[in-house]
N, C-alpha and C positions, 0 to 999 in steps of 0.2 A: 672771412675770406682766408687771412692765415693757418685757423684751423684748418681747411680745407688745403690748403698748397703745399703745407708741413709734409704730411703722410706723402705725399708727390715727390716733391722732390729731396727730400731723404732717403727715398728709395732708389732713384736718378744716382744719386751721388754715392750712394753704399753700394750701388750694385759695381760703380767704376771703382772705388776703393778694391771692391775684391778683389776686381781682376789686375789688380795693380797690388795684390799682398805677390811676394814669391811663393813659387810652387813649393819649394822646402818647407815652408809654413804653413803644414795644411790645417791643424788643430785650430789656427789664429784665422785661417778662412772660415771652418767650421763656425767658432765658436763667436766669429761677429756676425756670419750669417745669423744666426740664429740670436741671437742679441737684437739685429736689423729686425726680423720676425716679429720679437717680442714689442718694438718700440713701433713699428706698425698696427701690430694690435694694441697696442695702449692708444696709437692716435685714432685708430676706428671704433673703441670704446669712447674715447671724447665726443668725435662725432656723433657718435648713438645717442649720448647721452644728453647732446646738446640742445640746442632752440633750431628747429626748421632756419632755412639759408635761405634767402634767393638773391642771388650779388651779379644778377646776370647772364655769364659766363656757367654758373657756376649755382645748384638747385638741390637742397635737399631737403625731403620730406618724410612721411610715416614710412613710402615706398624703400628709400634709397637708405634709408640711415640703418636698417637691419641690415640689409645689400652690405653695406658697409662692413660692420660688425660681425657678415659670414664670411665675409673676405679676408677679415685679418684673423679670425679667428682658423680656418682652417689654411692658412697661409704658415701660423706656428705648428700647428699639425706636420703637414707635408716637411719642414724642414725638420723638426726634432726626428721624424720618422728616417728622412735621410741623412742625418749624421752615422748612421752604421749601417746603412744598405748601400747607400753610394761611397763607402770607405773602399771598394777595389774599383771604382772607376779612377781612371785618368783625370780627364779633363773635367774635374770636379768645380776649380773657378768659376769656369763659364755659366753649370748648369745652377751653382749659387747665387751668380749676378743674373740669370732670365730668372730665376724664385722667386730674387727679391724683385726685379725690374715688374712681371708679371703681376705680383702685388699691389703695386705703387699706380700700376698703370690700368689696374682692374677697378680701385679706388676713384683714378682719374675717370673711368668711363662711367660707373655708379651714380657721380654726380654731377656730369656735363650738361649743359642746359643748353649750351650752345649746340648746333648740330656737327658742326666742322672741327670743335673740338672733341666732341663724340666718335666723330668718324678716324681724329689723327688717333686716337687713343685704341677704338675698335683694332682700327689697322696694327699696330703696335702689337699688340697682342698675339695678332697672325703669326708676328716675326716670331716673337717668344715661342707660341706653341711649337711652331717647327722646329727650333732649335731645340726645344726642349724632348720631343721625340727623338730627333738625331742623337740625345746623348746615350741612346739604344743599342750604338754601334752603327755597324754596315747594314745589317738586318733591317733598322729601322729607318733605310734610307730611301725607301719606296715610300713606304706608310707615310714618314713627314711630307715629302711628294704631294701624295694625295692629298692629307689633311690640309696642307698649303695653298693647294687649289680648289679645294672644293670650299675652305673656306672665304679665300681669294674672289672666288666666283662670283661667290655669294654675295660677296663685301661691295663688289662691282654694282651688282640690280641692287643693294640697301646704298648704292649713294645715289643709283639714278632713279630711286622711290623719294630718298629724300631732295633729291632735285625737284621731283616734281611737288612734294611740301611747299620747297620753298616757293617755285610759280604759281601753286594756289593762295598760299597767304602771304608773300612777301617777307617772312618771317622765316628767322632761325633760330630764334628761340623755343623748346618743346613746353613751356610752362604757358605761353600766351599761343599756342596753337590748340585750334578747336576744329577740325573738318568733321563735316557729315558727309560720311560714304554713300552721296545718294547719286552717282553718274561715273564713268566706266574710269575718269582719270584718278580722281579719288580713290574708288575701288584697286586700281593698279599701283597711286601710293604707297596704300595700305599695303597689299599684298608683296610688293618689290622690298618694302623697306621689313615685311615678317619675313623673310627669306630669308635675311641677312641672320634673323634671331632663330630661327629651325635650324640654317647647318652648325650656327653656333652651339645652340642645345643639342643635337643630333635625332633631330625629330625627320622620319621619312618624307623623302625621299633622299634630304642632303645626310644620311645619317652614317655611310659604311666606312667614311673614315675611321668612326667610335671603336668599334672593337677589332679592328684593323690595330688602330693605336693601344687598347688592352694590351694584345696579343707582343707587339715588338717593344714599346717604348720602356721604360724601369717603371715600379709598379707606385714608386710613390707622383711621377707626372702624371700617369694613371689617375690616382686617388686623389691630385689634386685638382685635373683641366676636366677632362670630358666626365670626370666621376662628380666634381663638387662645382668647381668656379666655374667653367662653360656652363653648365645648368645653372646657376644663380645669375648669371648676365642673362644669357641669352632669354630664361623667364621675364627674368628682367625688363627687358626692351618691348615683350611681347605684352607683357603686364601696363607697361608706360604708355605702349599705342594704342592697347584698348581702354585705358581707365585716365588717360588725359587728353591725348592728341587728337585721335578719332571717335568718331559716334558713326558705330556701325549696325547697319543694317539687317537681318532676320538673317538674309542668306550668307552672309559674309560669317557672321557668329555660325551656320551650317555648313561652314567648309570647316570652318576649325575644328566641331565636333567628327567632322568624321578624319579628319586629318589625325586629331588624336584617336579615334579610336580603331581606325588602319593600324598606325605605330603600336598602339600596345599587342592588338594579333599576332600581326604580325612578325614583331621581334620576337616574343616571347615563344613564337614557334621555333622561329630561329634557334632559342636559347637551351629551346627543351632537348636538342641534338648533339649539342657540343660535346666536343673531346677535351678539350682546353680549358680548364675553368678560368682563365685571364677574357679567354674570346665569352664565354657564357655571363659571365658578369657584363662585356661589353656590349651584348645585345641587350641584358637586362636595362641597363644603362640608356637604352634609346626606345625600350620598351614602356619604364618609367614616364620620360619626361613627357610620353601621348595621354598620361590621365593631366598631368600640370596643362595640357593645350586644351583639353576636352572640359578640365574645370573650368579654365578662363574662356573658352567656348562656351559654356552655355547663357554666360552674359548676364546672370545674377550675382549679386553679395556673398551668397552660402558656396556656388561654387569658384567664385574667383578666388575667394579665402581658401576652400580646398586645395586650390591649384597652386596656390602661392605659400600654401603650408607643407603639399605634398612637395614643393622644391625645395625645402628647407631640409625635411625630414629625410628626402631622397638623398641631398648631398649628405646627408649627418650617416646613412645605414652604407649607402655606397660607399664612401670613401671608408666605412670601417672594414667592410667584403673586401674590397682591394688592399688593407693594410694586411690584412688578416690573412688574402692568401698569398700578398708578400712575404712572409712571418714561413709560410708552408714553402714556396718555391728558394727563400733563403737557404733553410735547412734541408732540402731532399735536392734542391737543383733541375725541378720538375714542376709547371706546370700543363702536366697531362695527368688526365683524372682515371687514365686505365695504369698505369704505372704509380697511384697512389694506392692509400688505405691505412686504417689503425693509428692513426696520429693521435687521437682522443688520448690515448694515457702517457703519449710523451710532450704532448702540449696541451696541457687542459687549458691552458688561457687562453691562445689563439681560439683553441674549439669554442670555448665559451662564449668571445667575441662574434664569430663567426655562428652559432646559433642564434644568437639574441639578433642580430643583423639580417637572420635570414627568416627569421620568423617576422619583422617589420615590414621588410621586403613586400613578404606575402598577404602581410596586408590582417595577422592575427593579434587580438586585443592580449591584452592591454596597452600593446607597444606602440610608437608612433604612425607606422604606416599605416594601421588601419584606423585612428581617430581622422584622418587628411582624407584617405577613400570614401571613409563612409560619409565625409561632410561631400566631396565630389559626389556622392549617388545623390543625397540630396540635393543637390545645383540639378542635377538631371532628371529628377520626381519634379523637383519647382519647375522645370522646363517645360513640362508636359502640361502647365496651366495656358501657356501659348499654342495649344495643338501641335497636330503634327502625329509623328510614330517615328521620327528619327530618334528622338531619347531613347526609346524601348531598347532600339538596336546599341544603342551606346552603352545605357546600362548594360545589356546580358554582354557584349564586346568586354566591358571593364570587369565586369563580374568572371567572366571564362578567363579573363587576362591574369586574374587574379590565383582562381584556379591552378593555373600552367605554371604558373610564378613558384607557387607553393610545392607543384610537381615536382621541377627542378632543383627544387635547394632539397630536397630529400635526396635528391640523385646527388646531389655537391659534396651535402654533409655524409653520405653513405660511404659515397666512393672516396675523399680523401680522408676521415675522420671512424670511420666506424666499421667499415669492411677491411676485406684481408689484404694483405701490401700483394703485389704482385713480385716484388724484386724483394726476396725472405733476409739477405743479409741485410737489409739497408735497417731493419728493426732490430738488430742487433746491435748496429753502429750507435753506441751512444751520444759520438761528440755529431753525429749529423742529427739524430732525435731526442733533442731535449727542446727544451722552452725559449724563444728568443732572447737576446737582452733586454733590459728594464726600458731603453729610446725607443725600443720595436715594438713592444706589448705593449708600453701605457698610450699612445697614438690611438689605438683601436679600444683598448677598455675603456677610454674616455668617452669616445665615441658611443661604445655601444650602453655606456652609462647614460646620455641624451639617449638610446632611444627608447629607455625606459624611463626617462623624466618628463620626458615631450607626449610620451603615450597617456601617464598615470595622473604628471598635472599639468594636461594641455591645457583646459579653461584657463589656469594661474598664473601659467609660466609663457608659453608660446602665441597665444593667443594672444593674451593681453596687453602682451610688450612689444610682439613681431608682427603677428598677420592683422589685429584690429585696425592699431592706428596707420596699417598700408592702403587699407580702405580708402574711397572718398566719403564714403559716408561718416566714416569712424564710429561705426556700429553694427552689428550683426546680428542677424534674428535668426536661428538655427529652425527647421521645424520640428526634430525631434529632439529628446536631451540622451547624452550618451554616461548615466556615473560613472565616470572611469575609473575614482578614488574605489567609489564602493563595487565594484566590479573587479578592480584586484583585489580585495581583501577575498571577495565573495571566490574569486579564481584560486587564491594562496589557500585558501580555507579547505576547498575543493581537494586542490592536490593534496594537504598537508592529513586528508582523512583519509584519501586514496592507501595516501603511506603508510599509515595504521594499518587500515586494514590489510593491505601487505605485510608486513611486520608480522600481522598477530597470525595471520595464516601462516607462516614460515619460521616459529619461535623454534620448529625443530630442525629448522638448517635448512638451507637450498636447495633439490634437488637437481644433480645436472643430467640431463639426457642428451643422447645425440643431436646434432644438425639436420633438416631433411631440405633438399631441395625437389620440388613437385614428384616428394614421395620417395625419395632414394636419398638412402643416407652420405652423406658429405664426407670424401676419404680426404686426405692429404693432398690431393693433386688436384681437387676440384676447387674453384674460387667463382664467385660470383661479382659481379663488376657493377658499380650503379655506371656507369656509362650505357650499359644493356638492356635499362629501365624501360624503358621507349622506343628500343628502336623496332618493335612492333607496329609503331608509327609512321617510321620512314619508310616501309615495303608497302602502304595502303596506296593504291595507285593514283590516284590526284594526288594527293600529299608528295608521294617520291617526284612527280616530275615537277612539281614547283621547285622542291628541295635542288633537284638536277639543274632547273633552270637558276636557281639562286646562286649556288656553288659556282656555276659558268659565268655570274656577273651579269644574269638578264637585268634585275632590279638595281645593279650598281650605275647611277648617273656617273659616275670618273670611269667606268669602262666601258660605259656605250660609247660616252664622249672623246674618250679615248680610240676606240675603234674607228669611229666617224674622221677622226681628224687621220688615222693614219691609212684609213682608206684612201684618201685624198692624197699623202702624203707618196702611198707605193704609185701612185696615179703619175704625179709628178717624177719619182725617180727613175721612172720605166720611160716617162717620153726625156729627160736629162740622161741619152747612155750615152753621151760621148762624144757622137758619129758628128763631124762639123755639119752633112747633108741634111743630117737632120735637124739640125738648128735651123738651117737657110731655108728648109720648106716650110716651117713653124711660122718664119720672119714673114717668109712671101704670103701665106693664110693671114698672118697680122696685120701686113696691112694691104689686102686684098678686102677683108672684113672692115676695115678704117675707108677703104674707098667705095665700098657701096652706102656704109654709114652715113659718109660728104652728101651722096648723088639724093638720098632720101632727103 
């Protein structure tokens, strides 16, 4: 039990310390944040390391103890990254005590066993996230807004799902709860209390806060909430009601597959359009977490192990893309990907980063994205022994998703890393194009180091120690085998002849020839933009009026909702003008209506 309360309220008390250092002292805020950091993840390595809990209150298993261990692990991430990104904000204190508070309190939901302390801690969180947006400036004072409410909403139908838990079983304990989804209340349970874990993850339809929040918030709250930690809770809870609480039904597991595999299309069409790469990451971002729902949908071992590896892997490649094109928007002061280009030879390490990260993404071997995908297709080939032709559609959905995914980061890495700058002085400017510092780059090389350790020795490393024992089985039967060890040698071998043979064809020098763009050669005034990729796409006429409808906020739930309430709202302000006459005929209707009410 101490173990467990340490990590808690250490973080409680260090986050008030901060705010109680003086502003003059900001190195001695810095540099206990980040201390605070380090002494959270040493107590979430205890936990991982330690003997399952159940003291109540208070439950940790194969599920929660990794949950743990990604929590404090990229909790020292997010802060090392912002000791020199967040160096010209202001109100720096604050955004270090909701870091650490966020922490402490992501901890506390990971291993709640109680529901009411689940729900004090979810909530908690809300607060964080929005202040943590706000430290955006004025810009991101809508966006917290939204994400306030939508996940607010949200939080509201997951307490009246888990209200209705507790009038089925009496019980607020999640370790001694067992319902079968077999009658409409049950069913509604379930459903009210996944709600709460889709806006948290940003799985559609609760999802457009996510890259709303990309686009305005700093990029390391970015890299930390909707890029890592909301995906590891929100899977989280979705993973805990299917694999302890409930025993759900054929059709319940077929909302989820299609629920996931809407979100991946969907976003990823989104994503294919963007101008922004903060916003294009944010839709990826909600485009991802639809394979994590689609694996844990199909409601076997192979792919709930996908889904729950593909959240591991997601937050590990995502939060490296957002460090990375922090690293880019630090030094040009831009993220717009038509006013980028050419960064590659003044930051080879972010590129670096930023390739290996986008290549996972997309789901290409040896890296981790695609050992998690291809165990997710397998959950949905095993699916297909229950009949049906939903799988079919889910597979070719994940597979095209995959596709799209791969589209766009050609278009990321083109237009800010490999094509021509649009604004010619800024490549001149040395001190704005060179490499970040050593706090800024090693965040994201670390990172993009997992996702070449989790790709080459998933059986070893990932599998063994994270996703098995989350299992209830605590064992996994794959039905094909993937060598991933001997698959890169057999890859490395591949390129390393390629290279020869390049080499040996070119022993008399390079030849350079002109540029041709569709036939006509490239003068000085012509530039090609990866922004321009696709948008051959957006003139196909179904495509552009979804696109038209999407832009206007048809698909946005906070802005239908928002509409609906202030339809009502001009409704009331038009009959409130003033006139006392009009109040007195209002009155006399009121209770003219109350007296025929009486006479019935």
């Amino acid at each position: 039990m101490k173990l467990l309360l340490q990590p808690i309220l250490t973080s409680l008390l260090a986050g008030i310390v901060i705010l109680l250092i003086p502003k003059r002292f900001r190195r001695v805020t810095e540099s206990f944040s980040f201390l605070a950091s380090l002494y959270l993840l040493a107590a979430s390595v205890r936990i991982f390391l330690g003997s399952p809990v159940n003291a109540g209150y208070l439950y940790v298993d194969g599920l929660s103890r990794f949950i743990v261990l990604g929590i404090g692990f990229f909790g020292v991430i997010a802060t090392l990254y912002s000791l020199r990104f967040m160096a010209a904000y202001k109100e720096y204190r604050s955004y270090y005590a909701y870091i650490i508070w966020t922490i402490g309190f992501s901890i506390l939901a990971a291993v709640s066993n109680n529901i009411l302390i689940l729900m004090v801690a979810w909530g908690f969180l809300g607060f964080t996230l929005y202040m943590l947006i706000n430290a955006g400036g004025p810009n991101a004072a809508g966006t917290s807004k939204k994400a306030f409410i939508i996940i607010g909403g949200s939080d509201s139908l997951m307490i009246l799902g888990f209200a209705l838990v507790w009038f089925i079983t009496g019980d607020l304990n999640l370790s001694s709860i067992k319902i079968v989804v077999d009658n409409s209340m049950s069913s509604w349970a379930f459903l009210l209390v996944a709600v709460g874990a889709f806006a948290k993850a940003g799985v559609m339809p609760f999802h457009t806060w996510v890259p709303d929040t990309a686009k305005d918030a700093p990029i390391p709250v970015t890299a930390f909430l909707p890029a890592s930690l909301d995906k590891l809770l929100g899977i989280y809870l979705l993973a805990r009601l299917v694999l302890n609480v409930f025993i759900l039904n054929d059709a319940t597991y077929q909302v989820l597959m299609i629920i996931g595999a809407v979100t991946i299309v969907a976003a990823v069409m989104m994503a294919l359009v963007q101008h922004d790469f903060k916003k294009l990451l944010g839709y990826h971002a909600v485009s991802q977490v639809g394979y994590m729902v689609l694996g844990i949908g199909t409601g076997n071992p192979v792919g709930i192990a996908g889904g729950l590896f593909h959240m591991l892997n997601h937050a590990i490649y995502k939060c490296c893309l957002f460090l990375s094109g922090g690293n880019v928007e630090f030094k040009t002061k831009t993220s717009d990907l038509d006013s980028l280009g050419g960064l590659a030879k003044f930051m080879p390490i972010t590129f670096g980063t930023t390739l290996i990260a986008s290549f996972a993404i997309s789901g290409l071997p040896p890296l981790n994205g695609f050992f998690s995908k291809w165990m997710i297709y397998q959950g949905l080939v095993e699916k297909s022994k229950s009949g049906g032709v939903l799988w079919i559609f889910c597979l070719v959905a994940a597979m095209f998703g995959s596709a799209l995914t791969l589209a766009s980061f050609i278009k990321l890495i083109h237009a800010i890393f490999l094509g021509k700058t649009k604004d010619e002085p800024r490549t001149t400017n040395h001190e704005r194009r060179n490499e970040v510092s050593f706090s800024m780059w090693l965040p994201p090389a670390i990172l993009a180091g997992l996702c070449v350790i989790f790709g080459v020795f998933a059986y070893i490393i990932p599998l063994k120690y994270f996703i098995i024992p989350a299992l209830p089985e605590g064992g996994l039967d794959l039905i094909g085998t993937w060598p991933s060890l001997k698959a890169t040698v057999f890859l490395i071998a591949g390129l390393g002849i390629g290279l020869l043979i390049y080499l040996m064809g070119n022993l008399k020098g390079i030849r350079e020839t002109s540029s041709y763009i569709g036939g006509e050669e490239i003068d000085d005034d012509m530039r090609l933009s990866g922004t321009e990729f696709y948008r051959a796409i957006e003139e196909i006429p179904f495509i552009k009026r979804l696109y038209t409808k999407a832009n206007n906020g048809a698909f946005d739930l906070y802005e239908q909702g928002k509409r609906f309430v202030f339809f009502f709202i001009d409704i009331f302000r038009y009959l409130h003008n003033g006139v006392l006459s009009s109040y007195l005929v209002w009155c006399l209707l009121g209770m003219m209506i109350l007296f025929f009410s009486f006479i019935r």
